[in-house]
N, C-alpha and C positions, 0 to 999 in steps of 0.2 A: 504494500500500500504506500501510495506518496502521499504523504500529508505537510502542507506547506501553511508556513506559520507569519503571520505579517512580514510579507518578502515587501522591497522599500528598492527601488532600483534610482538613481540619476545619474546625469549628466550634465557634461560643464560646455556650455555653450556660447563663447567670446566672452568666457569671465561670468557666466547668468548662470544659475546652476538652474537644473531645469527635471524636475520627478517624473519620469516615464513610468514607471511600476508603481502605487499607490497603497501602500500598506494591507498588500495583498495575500489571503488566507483559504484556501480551499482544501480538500482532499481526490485521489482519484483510488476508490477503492481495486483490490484485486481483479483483476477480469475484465474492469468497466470501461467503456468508451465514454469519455469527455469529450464532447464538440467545444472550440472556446470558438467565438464569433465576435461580431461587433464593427464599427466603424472605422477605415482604414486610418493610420495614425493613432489608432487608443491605446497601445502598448502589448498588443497580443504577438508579436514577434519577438519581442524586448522580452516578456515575461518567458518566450524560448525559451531563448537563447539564456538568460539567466540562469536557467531549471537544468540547460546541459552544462553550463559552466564555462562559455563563451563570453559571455560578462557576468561581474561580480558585484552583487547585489551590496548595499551599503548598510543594509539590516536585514533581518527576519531569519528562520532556518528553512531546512530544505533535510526532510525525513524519509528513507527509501527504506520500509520495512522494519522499520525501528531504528535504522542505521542514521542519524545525522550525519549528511554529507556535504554539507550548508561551506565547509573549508574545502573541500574537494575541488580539482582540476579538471578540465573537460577529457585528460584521459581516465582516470580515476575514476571520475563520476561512468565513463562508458565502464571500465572494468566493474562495479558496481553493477550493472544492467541498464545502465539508460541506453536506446539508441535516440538517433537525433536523423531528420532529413532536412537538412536547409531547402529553404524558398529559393534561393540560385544557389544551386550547387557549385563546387568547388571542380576546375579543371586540373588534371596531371599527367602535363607532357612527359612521352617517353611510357607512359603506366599503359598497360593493357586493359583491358575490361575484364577479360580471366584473372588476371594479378589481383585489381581492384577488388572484385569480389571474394579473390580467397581472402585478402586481407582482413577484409570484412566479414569473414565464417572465422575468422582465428588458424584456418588448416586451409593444407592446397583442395584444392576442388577438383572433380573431375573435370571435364567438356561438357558431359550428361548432365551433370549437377547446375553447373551454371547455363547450360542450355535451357534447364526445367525453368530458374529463373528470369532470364531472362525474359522469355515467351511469358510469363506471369503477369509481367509488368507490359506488354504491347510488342516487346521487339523480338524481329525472326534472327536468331540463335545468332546464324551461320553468317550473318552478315556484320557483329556487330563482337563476339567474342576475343578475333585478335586484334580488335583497332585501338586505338590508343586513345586515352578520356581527353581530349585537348581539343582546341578553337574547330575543328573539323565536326563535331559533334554538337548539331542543335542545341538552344535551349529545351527545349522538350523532350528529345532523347538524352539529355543529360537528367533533365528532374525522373525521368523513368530508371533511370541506370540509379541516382543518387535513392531511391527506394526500393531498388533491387540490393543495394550495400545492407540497408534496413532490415530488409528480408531473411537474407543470406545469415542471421543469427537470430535465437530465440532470446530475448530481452525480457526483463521483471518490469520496463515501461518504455514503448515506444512513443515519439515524438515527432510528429507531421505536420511540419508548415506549407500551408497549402498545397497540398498534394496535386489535387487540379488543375494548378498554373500552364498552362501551355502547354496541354493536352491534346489530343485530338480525344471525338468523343467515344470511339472505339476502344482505345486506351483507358478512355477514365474508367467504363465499365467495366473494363478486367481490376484493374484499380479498387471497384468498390468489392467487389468477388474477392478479391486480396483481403479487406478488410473486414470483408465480414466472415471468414474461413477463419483469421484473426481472432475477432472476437466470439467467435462460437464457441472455439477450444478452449476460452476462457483460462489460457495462459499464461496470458502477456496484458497489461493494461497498456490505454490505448488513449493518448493526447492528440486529439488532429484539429487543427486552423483553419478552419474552412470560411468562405462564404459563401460554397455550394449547396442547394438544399437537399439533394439527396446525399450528401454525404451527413450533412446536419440531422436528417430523418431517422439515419442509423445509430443516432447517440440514446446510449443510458440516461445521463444528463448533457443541459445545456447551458456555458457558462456566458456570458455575455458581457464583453468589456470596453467599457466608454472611457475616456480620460485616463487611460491609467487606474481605474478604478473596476469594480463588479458591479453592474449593474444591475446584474438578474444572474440565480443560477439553480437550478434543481430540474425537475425528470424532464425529458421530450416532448413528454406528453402535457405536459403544462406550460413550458418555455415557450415550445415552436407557433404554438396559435396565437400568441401574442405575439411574437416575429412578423408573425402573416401579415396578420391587420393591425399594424401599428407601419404609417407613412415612413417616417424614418427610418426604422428598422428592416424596411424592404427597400433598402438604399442597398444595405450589406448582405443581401442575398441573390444568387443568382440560380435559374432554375438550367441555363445551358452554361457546360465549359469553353473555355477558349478553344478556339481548332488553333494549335500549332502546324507550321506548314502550308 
């Protein structure tokens, strides 16, 4: 279970210090899928990245299991069990896509193996296995490849910043199959940043983040209808993905 305790993130901005994370406290029980939503700019990338340990919160703790990992490093925090998928993935000239994902299983992989993966996430195996992750490789086959990393290990809590971005919609749908094969096993718990509504529909609960702050957070079933019909809040939803390509 994560359980996060008034997490307090800033930044210093031409000398103006400036609070992105808001004395922020929620839990994501064992098993559970948490959709975090809300208004672009409210701090729901920020509070990520925090949680992998990409940046470093100025107060609050950060509980994985009972374990306080609130000082921990973003490797640490993954040896730990977090995984993490950035919103733009990270390129590595010279890196194969076979290498990258063993890296990312901890052990070499077969061909079969990361073939299985690959195809999971939208891409055909044999075209894509010995290229290398760098400028040649779309935004969109990158964000697919960067949640095949994800995949590639079973994690005590995964973490999905926009998953949808620059998808085509073929791909998102294998995509949400992913996640919910995911959360069925109810092995892994499950943080994903969406403003998509069917990714949003598959949540346990719904956290909703304005300012830097919570603005809403409990079941689906109570969050999402006031999503629907509430004007603003249908700002930050979108019911089709981007087609990448």
């Amino acid at each position: 279970m994560l359980d996060v305790k008034n997490l307090t993130f800033k930044v210093n901005e031409n000398g103006i210090e400036r609070s992105i994370v808001k004395n922020i406290s929620f839990q994501v029980d064992d098993g559970e899928m948490l959709v975090i939503t809300g208004p672009n700019g409210g701090g729901k990338s920020s509070l990520a990245k925090v949680l992998m340990g990409i940046e470093e919160a100025d107060s609050g703790q950060i509980i994985l299991d009972g374990e306080d990992i609130s000082s921990y490093d973003i490797n640490q925090r993954a040896n730990a069990g977090i995984g993490f998928a950035f919103q733009q993935p990270p390129r590595f000239k010279g890196m194969t896509v076979i290498r990258l994902l063993s890296l990312a299983a901890g052990r070499e992989l077969t061909k079969p193996e990361c073939c299985r993966m690959l195809s999971a996430v939208g891409l055909c195996a044999n075209e894509y296995i010995t290229r290398e992750v760098d400028a040649t490789l779309s935004g969109g086959e990158m964000k697919r490849l960067e949640i095949a990393t994800v995949l590639a290990k079973t994690h005590k809590l995964c973490i999905f910043d926009e998953p949808e971005a620059g998808i085509d919609l073929w791909s998102f749908s294998m995509l949400v199959q992913q996640f919910e094969a995911i959360h069925e096993k109810k092995e892994q718990s499950l943080i994903l940043i969406s403003h998509q509504e069917r990714i949003i529909q598959m949540a346990d609960r719904i956290m909703v983040i304005e300012d830097g702050r919570i603005n809403q957070i409990g079941a689906a079933k109570d969050v999402l209808p006031g999503l629907m019909n509430t004007a603003d809040s249908l700002a930050c939803l979108k019911r089709n993905t981007s087609v990448e390509n």
